[in-house]
N, C-alpha and C positions, 0 to 999 in steps of 0.2 A: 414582848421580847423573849422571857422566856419560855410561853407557849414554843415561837418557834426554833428554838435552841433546842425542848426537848422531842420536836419533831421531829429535827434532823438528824438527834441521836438516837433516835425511835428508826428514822430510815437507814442509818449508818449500819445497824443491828443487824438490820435485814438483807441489806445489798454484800457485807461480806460475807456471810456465809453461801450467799448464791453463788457470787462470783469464785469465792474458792471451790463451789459445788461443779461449777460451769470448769473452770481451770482445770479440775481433776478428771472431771470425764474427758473432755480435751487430751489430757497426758494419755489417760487409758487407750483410747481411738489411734494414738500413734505409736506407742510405748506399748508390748506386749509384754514387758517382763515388771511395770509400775506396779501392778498388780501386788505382785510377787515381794515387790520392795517395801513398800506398806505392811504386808504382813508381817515379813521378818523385822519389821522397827519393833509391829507390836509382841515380838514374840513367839509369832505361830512357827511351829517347828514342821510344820503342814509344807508354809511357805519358803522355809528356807530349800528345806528337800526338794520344792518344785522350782525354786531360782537355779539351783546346783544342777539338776538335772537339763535344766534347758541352756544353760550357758557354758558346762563340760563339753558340750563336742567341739562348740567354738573357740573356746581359749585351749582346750587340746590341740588343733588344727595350728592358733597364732602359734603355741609354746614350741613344737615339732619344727618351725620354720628358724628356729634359735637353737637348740637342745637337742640332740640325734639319738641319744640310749635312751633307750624305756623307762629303765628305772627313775633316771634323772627328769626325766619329764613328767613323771608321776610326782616328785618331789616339788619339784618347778609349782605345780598344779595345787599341791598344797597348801604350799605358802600364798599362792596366789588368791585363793579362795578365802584363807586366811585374812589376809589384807580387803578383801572384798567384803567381806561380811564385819569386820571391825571399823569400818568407814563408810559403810551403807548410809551412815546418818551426815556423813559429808555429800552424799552425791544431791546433785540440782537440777533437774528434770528440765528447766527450762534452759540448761547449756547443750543439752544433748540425751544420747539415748544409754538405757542401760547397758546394754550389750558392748556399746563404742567404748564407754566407761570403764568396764569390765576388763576388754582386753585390750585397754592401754595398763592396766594395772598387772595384768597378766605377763605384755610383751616387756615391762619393766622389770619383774623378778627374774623374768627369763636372761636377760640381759647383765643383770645383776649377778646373777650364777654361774653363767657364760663369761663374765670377765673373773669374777673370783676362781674358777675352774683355772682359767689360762692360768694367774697369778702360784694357784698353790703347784701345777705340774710344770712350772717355766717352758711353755711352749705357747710363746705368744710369738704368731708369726709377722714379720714388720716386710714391708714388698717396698723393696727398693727402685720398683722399675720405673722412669723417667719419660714421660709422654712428650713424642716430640713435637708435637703439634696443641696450639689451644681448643682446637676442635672436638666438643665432645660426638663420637657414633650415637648414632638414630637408632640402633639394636635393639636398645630394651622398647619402643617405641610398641612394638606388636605382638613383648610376651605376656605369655601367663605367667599364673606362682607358681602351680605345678612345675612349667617347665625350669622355671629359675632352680627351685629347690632340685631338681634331678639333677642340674649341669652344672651350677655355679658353689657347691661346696668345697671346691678343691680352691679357692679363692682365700688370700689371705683372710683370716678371721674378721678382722676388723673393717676391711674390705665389703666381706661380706654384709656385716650387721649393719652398716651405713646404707648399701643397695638396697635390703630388703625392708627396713626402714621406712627409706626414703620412697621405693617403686612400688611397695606392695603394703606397707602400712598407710604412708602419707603424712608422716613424719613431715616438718620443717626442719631445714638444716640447724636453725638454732633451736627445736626442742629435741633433736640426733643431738646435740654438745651439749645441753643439760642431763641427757641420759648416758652421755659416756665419760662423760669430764674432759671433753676434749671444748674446742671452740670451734666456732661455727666455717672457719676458714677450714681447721682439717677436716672436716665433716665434708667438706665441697671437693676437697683434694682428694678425701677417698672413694667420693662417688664417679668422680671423675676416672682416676685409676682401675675401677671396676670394671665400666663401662669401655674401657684401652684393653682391660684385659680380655675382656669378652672378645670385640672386634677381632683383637689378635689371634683369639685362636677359634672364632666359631663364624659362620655363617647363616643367614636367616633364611630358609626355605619351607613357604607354607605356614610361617609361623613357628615354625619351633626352629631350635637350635641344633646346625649339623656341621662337627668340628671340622675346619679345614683341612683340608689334603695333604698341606704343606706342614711337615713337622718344625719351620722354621720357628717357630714359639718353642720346643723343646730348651732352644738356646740363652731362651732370656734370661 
């Protein structure tokens, strides 16, 4: 009996360290930045340099779709990095990828700065405007970000952060009301109203957005 007891701790020995062997080359093959993550647990300052350098242009690109001044975006960037590299030993390879990880944490500070900005200049702008139909427009159906980002910043703020959220991050409307402190209902309301606002004053031709003729939106 205990022959076979200390066989099969004899084979327990051996089958984990394969299968964590086999698991991590697995991450590697789909995960190009694991690498990268591993280092910096142990310290290599090699590998933080080379996580930072390959995951800047991307969380630049998310931060810029929240943030519109330089500066602020560079700050945005900091903190974000910040928080990246203080919770590297939170992140779990087997929920998703680093990058995805990355700039959820990123489009959070951005966010985060973005409502604290409104707060301290009191220019939070609230859209009163009333849709008269339950129907939402097909519009955003066939944009890009690009074009979003060119057209749709004149769009009440909050307006906006729930669209690009929801269209171009993929966002759920209850993780949009965990990130704004709103609830899941006004998250719905405001994507809704974005989408009205668009219809009303743009047209979809070829794919991009080309404002209507009619100045009749000036009014609303």
């Amino acid at each position: 009996m205990w022959i076979a007891l200390e066989i099969d701790d004899t084979l327990d020995g051996i089958q984990d360290p394969v299968a964590k062997e086999l698991m991590e080359e697995e991450i590697n093959s789909t995960d190009p930045y694991w690498t990268f993550v591993q280092g910096c647990l142990e310290g290599d300052s090699m590998a933080q340099r080379g996580l930072f350098d390959r995951l800047l242009p991307y969380l630049k690109s998310a931060v810029r779709r929240y943030i519109w001044d330089d500066s602020d975006v560079q700050d945005v960037l900091q903190e974000a990095f910040i928080r990246i590299f203080r919770n590297l030993h939170q992140f779990d390879p087997k929920k998703g990828q680093v990058q995805t990880w990355a700039t959820r944490i990123a489009v959070n500070a951005a966010i985060t700065f973005g409502m604290r900005g409104m707060r301290q200049s009191n220019h939070e702008a609230i859209s009163n405007f009333n849709a008269s139909g339950q129907r939402e427009p097909e519009v955003l159906a066939q944009l890009n970000a690009e074009d979003l980002l060119q057209r749709l910043r004149a769009l009440p703020r909050e307006q906006y952060e729930v669209l690009i959220l929801h269209s171009v991050e993929g966002y759920s409307h209850d993780e949009i009301a965990a990130l704004l402190h709103v609830s899941s209902m006004t998250s719905r309301k405001r994507l809704s109203r974005a989408k009205q606002w668009i219809a009303s004053r743009f047209d979809l031709e070829g794919g991009e957005l080309i404002p209507k003729k009619t100045n009749d939106h000036e009014t609303d």
